[in-house]
N, C-alpha and C positions, 0 to 999 in steps of 0.2 A: 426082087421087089415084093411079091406075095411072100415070100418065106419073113420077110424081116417085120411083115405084117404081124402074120402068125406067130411071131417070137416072142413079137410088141405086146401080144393081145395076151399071149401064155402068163409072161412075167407078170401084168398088170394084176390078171388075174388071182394068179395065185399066192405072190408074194407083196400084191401093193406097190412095187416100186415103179413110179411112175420116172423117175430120174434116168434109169437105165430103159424103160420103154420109148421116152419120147426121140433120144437120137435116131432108135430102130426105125419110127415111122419118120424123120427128117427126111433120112437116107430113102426110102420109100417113095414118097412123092417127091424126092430129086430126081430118082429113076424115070415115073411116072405123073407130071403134075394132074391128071385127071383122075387120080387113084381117090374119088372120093368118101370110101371108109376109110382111107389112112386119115385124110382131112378131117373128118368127125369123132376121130380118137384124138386128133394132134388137140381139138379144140375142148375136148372134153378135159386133157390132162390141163393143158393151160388156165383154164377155166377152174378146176377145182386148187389148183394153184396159188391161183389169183394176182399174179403178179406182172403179167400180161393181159389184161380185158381186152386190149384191142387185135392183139394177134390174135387171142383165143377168137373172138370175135368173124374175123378175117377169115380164118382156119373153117367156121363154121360155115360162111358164104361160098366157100371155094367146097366144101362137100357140096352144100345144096345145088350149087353150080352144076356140078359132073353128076348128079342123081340120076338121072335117064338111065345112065349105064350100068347102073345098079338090079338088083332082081327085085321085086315087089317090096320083100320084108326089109332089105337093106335101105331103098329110096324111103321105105314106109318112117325108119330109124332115123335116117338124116332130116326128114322133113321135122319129126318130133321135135330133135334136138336143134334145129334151126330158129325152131319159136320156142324151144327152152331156154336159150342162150345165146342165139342167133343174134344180128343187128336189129333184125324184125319179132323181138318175142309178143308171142299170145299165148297165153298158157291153153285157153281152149282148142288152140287146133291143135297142139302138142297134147293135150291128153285124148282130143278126138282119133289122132295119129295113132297112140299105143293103145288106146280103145280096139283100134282097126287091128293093130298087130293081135292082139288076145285074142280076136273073134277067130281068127286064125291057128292060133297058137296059145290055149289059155295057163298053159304055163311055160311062157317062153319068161324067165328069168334076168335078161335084159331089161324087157320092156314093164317088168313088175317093179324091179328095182330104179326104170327111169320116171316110172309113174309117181311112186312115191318121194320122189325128190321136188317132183311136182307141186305133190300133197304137203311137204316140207313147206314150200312157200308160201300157199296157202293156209296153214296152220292146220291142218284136218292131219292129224298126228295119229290119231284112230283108224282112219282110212288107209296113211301111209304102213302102220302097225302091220295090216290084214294083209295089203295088197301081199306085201315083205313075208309075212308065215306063208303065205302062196307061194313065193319065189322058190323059198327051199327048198319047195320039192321038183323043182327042176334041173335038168340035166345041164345047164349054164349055169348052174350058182356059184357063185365069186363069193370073194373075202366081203364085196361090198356090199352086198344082200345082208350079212349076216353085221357086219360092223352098223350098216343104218334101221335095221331093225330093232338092234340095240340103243339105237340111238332114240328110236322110236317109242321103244318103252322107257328109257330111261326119265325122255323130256315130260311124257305121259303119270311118271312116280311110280310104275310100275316095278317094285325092284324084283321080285321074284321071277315074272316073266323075263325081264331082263337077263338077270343072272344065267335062266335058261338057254335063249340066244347067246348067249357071249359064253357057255360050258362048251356051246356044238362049235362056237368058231375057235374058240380054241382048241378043241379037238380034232378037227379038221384040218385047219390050217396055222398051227402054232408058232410058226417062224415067219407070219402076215407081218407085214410093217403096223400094220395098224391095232396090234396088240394092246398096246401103250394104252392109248385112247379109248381103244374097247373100256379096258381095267378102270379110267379115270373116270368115265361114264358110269360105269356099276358102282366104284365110291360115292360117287354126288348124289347119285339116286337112295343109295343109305345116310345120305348126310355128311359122308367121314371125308371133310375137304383138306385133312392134312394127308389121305392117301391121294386125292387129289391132286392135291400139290407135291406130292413126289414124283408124281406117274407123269405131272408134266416136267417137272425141272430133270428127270433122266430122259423125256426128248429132247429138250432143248439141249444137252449134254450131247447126246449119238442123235440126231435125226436121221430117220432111215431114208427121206426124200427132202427136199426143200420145203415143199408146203408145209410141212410135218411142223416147224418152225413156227409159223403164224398160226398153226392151229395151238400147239404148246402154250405160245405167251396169250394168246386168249385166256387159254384156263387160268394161267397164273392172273393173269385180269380179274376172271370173274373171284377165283379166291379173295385176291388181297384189297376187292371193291366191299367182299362182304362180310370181310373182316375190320370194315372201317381202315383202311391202309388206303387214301388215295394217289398217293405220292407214288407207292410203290403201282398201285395198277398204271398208272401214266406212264412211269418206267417201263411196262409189259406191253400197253400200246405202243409205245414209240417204236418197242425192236419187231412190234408185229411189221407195223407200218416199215421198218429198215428191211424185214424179212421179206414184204410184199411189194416195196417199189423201192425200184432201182436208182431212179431222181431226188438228191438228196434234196431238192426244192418241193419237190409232192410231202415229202418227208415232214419237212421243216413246216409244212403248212398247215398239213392236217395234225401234228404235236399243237401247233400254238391254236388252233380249236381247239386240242381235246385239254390245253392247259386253262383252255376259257370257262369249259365247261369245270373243271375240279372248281375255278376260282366262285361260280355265282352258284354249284348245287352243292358242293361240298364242303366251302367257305360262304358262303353268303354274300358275297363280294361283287356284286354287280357291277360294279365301277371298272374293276378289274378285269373284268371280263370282257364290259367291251372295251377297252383299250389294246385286252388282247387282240380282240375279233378284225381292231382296225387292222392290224401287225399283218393278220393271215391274211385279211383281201385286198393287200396292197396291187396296186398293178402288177408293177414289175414281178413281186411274188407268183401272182396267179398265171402269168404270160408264161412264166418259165415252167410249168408244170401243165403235162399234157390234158386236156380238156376233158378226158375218163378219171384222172386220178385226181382231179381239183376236191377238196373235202366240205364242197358246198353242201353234203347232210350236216355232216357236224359245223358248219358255222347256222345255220338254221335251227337247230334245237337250243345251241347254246341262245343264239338271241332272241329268241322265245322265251326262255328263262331269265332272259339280264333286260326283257322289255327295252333290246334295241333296235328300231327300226332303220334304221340306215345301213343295219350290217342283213338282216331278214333282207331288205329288198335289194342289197346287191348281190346276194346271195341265190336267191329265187331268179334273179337274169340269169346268171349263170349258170343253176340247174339246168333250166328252159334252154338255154342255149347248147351247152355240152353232154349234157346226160339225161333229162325226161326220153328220147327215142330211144334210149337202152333200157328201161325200165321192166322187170318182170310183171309187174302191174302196173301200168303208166296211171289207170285213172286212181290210184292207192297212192303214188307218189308225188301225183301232182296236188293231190288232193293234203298230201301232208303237207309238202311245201306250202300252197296255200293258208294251210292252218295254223303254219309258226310266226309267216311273217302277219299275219291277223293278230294272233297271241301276242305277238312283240308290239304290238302299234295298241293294246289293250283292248280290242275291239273280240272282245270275249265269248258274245254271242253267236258272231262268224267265225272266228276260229272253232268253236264246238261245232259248228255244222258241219264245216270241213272235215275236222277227224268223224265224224258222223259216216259220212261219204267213201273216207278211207277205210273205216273199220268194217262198212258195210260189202267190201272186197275181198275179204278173208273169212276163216270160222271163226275168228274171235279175236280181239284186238290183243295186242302184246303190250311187255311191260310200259314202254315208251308208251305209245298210244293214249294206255290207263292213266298213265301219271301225269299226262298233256293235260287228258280231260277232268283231273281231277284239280289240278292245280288252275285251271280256267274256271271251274265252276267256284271254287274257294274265291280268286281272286274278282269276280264277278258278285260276291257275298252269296252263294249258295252252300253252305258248309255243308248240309245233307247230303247232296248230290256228288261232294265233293269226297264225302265219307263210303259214300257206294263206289265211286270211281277207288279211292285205295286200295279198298279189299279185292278190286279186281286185280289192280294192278298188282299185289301180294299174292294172288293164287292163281293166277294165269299162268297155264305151263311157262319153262322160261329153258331155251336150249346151253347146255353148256357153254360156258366162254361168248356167252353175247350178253345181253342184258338183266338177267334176275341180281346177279351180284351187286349190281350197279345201283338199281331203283330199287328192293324190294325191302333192305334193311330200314330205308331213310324213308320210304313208303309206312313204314310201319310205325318210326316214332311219328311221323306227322298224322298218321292215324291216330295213336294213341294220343294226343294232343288235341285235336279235334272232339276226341269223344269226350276227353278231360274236360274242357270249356264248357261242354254238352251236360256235364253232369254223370255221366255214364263214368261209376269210377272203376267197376270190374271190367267193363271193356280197353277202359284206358290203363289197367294195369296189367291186361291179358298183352297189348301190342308195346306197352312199354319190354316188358320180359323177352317178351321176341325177337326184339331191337339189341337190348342187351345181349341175348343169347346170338344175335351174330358176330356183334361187336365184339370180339373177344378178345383182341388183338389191336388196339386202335393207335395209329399213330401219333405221337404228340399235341399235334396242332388240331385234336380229335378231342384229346382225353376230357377236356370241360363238358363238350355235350354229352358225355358218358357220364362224368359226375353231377350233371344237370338231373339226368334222368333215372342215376342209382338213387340219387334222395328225394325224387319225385314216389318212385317206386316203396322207399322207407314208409313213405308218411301216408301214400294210399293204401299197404297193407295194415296199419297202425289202425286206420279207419275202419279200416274192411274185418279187422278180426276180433270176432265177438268179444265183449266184457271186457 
């Protein structure tokens, strides 16, 4: 029982494969069901997984369960990671928790690397940074100190700091599963997203663990969104989504959202979209997928963008009913839900309050967020405000394979469009170029707004250049 703990914990550690760990700890608490550090590893790997929420979930109850039996530091652990990911999260008593372990142990190397995953949710990337160059020098340090410190600088644009962390995990630990990723992260942080997209399409080739999978076609995501390809990123989500649930109905659902959304951000298709949106929250659809994996975020952003209210408010039940009690920040989530189905019903002035409320939960709002509030203030007739909302939404850290690819190209012609109207022609030819320079690669059903904006760009440098 303890040996196959210790084997679980060894492997994790040094080579990342969480595949070959989790049987170890299965076999463990079949031995022992009260074994609750096996429970707290079972739900850690699930959980970073992600393809189990509810087991991972489970797993975490049934450590905190059996904690009594634990020694200080151990209960101190479980309780952390109970309000990390637990059924009941609060992020303050879990950083209260590893607050307590450090007082204790100020470079216990767990609890540095679980604080800044913390800090990960909160957006405090700085904080996570520090804690993370702490970690190293302790005698616990894992592949995954060193993988998310890189991650750390990376998201931060830090690339030489970066590069730093990722020389020592490579040198240390060269045969980590999580090499790949490392590499893909030090590319983006230089810009170079075609080493990017090699370093994901040879995980998705050999993945060294399952997750490995859904973390790969994110990247290819965030590439082929910010290369103007949305066809092909939707292709990347769907096998994320194949990689991460097992219900080809969860499957099937959260695709025809994320086809809602290509149709009204990246076609302009509102019509289509919500026609889509009806498809995904059909009954019968939503009953046959478990109530953690229903894709009620994404049908709420898209009908915020397609101004449809009837998919926002069946949508917002459903959050509220299945998923605001798992919520890492419930008043951040509830407060967005809020603000989409407001945004969808054009009621502009409340929906900005709400993401107000949500951004005021984090250290800075993300690309989403920005682009809510910048497209409500626009829509609303505030174009000023709506011009300060882009540029956040274009220079706000943006973590690999989530959302910068997504918003930050189309963020920038609509800037550069805004300033155009405005009169501002060197601003409007600075974000036109930006736009372009992502686009570099744009799909067909693309290429008009590329040639909209290359001869936009003609006739404002014709102006712009002396004599």
């Amino acid at each position: 029982m303890g040996s196959k703990y210790v084997e679980a914990t060894r492997l994790q550690a040094a080579t990342g494969n969480i595949d070959r760990a989790l049987p170890l700890l299965e076999e463990a608490v079949a031995l022992d069901s009260t074994f609750a550090m096996a429970w707290r590893r079972i739900a850690v790997i699930l959980t970073n997984d992600g393809s189990q929420p509810d087991r991972a979930r489970a797993a975490a109850a049934m450590a905190m369960r059996f904690r009594d039996r634990l020694s200080d530091e151990e209960r101190a652990f479980t309780e952390a990671y109970y309000y990390t990911r637990g059924p009941e999260p609060d992020l303050t008593k879990a950083l209260a928790a590893y607050e307590e372990l450090l007082r204790r142990d100020s470079l216990n190397g767990t609890a540095l690397n679980n604080m800044a995953v913390a800090y990960f949710t909160l957006r405090r990337y700085g904080d996570a940074a520090s804690v993370l160059r702490r970690s190293l020098n302790a005698t616990s340090v894992t592949g995954n100190n060193y993988l998310n410190l890189t991650y750390a600088l990376a998201t931060l644009g830090d690339s030489i700091a970066a590069d730093s962390a990722a020389a020592r995990f490579a040198g240390l630990m060269p045969d980590h599963a999580d090499q790949g990723w490392k590499r893909a992260l030090q590319a983006a942080t230089r810009g170079n997203f075609d080493s990017v997209a090699a370093e994901a399409r040879a995980m998705v080739r050999a993945p060294r663990y399952r997750g490995q999978l859904s973390i790969a076609h994110n990247i290819l995501f965030d590439v082929a969104a910010r290369r103007g390809r949305p066809r092909e990123a939707l292709s990347q989500i769907v096998a994320t989504r194949q990689a991460m649930l097992a219900n080809a109905s969860a499957v099937t659902m959260a695709a025809t959202a994320d086809s809602a959304f290509v149709a009204v951000y990246w076609d302009g298709n509102a019509s289509e979209a919500r026609s889509l949106l009806r498809r995904a929250t059909v009954p019968a659809t939503v009953a046959a997928v478990a109530p953690s994996a229903r894709a009620w975020d994404g049908v709420l952003r898209t009908a915020a963008l397609a101004e449809d209210t009837a998919s926002a408010r069946v949508a917002l039940a459903g959050y509220l009913r299945d998923q605001s009690s798992f919520s890492d920040i419930r008043i951040h989530d509830d407060a967005m839900a809020n603000a989409m189905v407001a945004i969808a019903a054009k009621r502009f002035d409340e929906g900005i309050a709400q993401l107000r409320v949500a951004i005021a939960q984090r250290a800075s709002p993300d690309n989403v967020e920005a682009l809510l509030m910048a497209m409500s203030h626009e829509r609303a007739g505030r174009a000023d405000s709506a011009i300060v909302w882009l540029q956040r939404a274009i220079t706000t850290p943006s973590e690999l394979g989530f959302t910068g690819g997504m918003i930050q190209p189309i963020a920038k012609r609509r800037l550069a469009e805004l300033l155009d109207a405005k009169g501002d022609l060197r601003g409007a030819l600075r974000y036109y170029e930006a736009f372009l320079a992502d686009w570099t690669n744009p799909e067909p059903a693309q290429t008009a707004a590329v040639r909209t904006v290359k001869a936009r760009v003609a006739e404002l440098r014709a102006k712009l250049t002396p004599g």
